[in-house]
N, C-alpha and C positions, 0 to 999 in steps of 0.2 A: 474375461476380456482384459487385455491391457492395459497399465495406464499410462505405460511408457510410450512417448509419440518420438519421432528420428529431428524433430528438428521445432522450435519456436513456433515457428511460422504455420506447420502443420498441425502445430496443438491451438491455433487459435482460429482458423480458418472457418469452423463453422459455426464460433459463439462471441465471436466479435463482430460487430455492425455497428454504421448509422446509431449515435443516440446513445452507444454502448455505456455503463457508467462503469469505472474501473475502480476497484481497492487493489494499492502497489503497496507493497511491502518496502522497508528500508525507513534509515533516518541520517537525514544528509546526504551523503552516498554509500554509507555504510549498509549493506545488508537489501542490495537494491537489484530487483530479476533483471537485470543489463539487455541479456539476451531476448528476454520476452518483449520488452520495452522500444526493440530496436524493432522486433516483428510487428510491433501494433505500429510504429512509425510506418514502416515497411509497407502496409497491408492497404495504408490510404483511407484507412475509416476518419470519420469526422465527426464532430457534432458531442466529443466525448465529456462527460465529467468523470474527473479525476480525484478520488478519493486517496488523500496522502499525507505523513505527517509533514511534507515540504515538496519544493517543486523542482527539486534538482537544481542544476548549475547549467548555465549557456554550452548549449554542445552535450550535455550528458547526462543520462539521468531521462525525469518527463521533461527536461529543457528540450528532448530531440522531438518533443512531440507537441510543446510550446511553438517549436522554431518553423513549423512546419504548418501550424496553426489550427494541428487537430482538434484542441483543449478549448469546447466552448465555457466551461465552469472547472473550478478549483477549488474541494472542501479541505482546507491544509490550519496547520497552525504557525507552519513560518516560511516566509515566503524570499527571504533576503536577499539570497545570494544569486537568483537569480536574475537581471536585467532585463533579460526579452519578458519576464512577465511584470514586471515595473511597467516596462514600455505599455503591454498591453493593457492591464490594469488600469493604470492611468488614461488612459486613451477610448477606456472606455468599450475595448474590443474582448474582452474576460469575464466573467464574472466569476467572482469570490466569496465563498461562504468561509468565515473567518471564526476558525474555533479554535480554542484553549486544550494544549498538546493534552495533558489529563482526562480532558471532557472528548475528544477524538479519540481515544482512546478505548473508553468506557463507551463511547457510542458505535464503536465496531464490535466491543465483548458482548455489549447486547445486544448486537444484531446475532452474533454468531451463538449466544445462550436463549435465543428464542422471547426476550424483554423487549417492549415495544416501545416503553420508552423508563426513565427517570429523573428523580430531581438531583439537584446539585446546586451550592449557594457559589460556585464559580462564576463568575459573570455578572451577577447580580448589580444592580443600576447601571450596568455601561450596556453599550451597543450589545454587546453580545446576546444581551435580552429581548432587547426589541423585538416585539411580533410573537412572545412566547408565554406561556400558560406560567406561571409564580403562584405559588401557594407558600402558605408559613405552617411550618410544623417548631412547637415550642418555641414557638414567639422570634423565630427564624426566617428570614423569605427566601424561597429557593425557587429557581428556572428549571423546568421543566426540556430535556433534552431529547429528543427522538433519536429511536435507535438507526444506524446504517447497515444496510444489507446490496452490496455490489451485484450489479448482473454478473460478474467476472474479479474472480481474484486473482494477482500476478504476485508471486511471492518468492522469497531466495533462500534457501536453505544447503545446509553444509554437508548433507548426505538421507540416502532414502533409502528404503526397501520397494522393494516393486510392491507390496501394498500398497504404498506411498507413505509408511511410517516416516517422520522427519524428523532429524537432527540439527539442531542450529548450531552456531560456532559463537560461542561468545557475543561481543556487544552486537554480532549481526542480525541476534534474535530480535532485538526490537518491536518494532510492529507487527512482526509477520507474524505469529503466532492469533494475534486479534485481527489481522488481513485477513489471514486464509479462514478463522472460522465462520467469520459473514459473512462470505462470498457464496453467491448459487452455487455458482460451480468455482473451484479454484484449482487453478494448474501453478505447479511449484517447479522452479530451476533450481536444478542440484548439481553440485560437483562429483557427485558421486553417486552410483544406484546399485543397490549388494541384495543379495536371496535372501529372501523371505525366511528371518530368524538370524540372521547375521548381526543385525544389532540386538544387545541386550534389553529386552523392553522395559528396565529399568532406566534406561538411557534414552527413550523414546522422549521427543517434547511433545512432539504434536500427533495424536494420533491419526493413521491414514484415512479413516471416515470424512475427513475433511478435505482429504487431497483427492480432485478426480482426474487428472493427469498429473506427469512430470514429463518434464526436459532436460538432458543432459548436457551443462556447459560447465566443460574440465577445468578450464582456462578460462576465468573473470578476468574482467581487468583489475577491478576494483583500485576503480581511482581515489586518490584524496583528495579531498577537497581543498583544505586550505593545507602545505607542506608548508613545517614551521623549521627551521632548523638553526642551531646554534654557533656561534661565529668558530672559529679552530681559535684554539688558544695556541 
């Protein structure tokens, strides 16, 4: 069977709903499934948590699914840049589980290596603890972390094989590699998708075991987020 789908929209059609909780791939807007992102906008589900290292930018990104007000919870580590979720946030209309980019991290690698949970002295006496299991190992105290596991992972990668083997491009790898492997199912948008043996599996990041669809978008926009530029001398 397949794992290639014609379009976004048709690869998430029967495993997005109501409730759905998502792991997105990306950091910032670097390295972020654009195309999938616009389909879960697109598709009118609600009620979603969004598992992400940040929450896009107003207009782009999960900003279009902030703006729209699919996004009833947000497990991120930075949330800055964007304002409609300030707004809501504040307002009272969000909710936020607020984790430490490191410990997000290690909580999606264990969800995807089968660990249920671990400690970590990250956090320790601040908010981040609250509500959670601390034990002291060698006269240590360390926060106890549960693992994430996505109903659905949305992830970006820089080329695939129709197994779904993936290639990331540089700082795009980011998250996505610990997205896609805790995700139930995860579908990945590629710029490219070549026969099975085309890439060197030397070269492989992510093996396709983890990928259960792809979609192909040639053409990212791949916005910046902040363009910084220096005056002409």
């Amino acid at each position: 069977m397949s794992k290639v789908f014609q379009s976004a929209s048709a690869a998430l059609a029967d495993i997005v709903s109501d409730g759905t909780t998502l792991g997105v791939g990306g950091f910032g807007l670097c390295g972020i499934p654009e195309a999938l992102i616009a389909a879960v906008r697109d598709s009118g589900v609600r009620n979603l948590t969004c598992i992400s290292n940040n929450a896009g930018v107003d207009g782009f990104g999960l900003g279009l699914l902030l703006a729209t007000r699919q996004v009833r919870k947000m497990i991120a580590s930075y949330v800055g840049e964007n304002k409609e979720f300030e707004r809501q946030y504040l307002a009272g209309e969000l909710e936020l589980e607020f984790t430490p980019q490191g410990t997000l991290a290690e909580r999606l690698r264990a969800g995807g290596a089968g660990i249920p949970a671990f400690f970590t002295k990250t956090g320790v006496g601040t908010i981040v603890a609250e509500g959670k299991d601390t034990r002291d190992f060698d006269g240590q105290t360390y926060v106890m972390e549960r693992a994430l596991i996505p109903d659905v992972s949305l992830v970006k990668a820089w080329k695939a094989d129709q197994a779904g083997n993936l290639v990331f491009r540089r700082t795009a790898r980011n998250f996505n590699p610990n997205v896609a492997m805790a995700g139930k199912i995860t579908v990945a948008e590629v710029e490219e998708i070549v026969e099975n043996g085309a890439i060197d599996p030397d070269a492989i990041h992510l093996p396709g075991i983890y990928v259960h669809r792809l979609v192909l978008n040639a053409t990212p926009e791949k916005r910046i987020e902040q363009r910084t530029t220096r005056a002409a001398v």
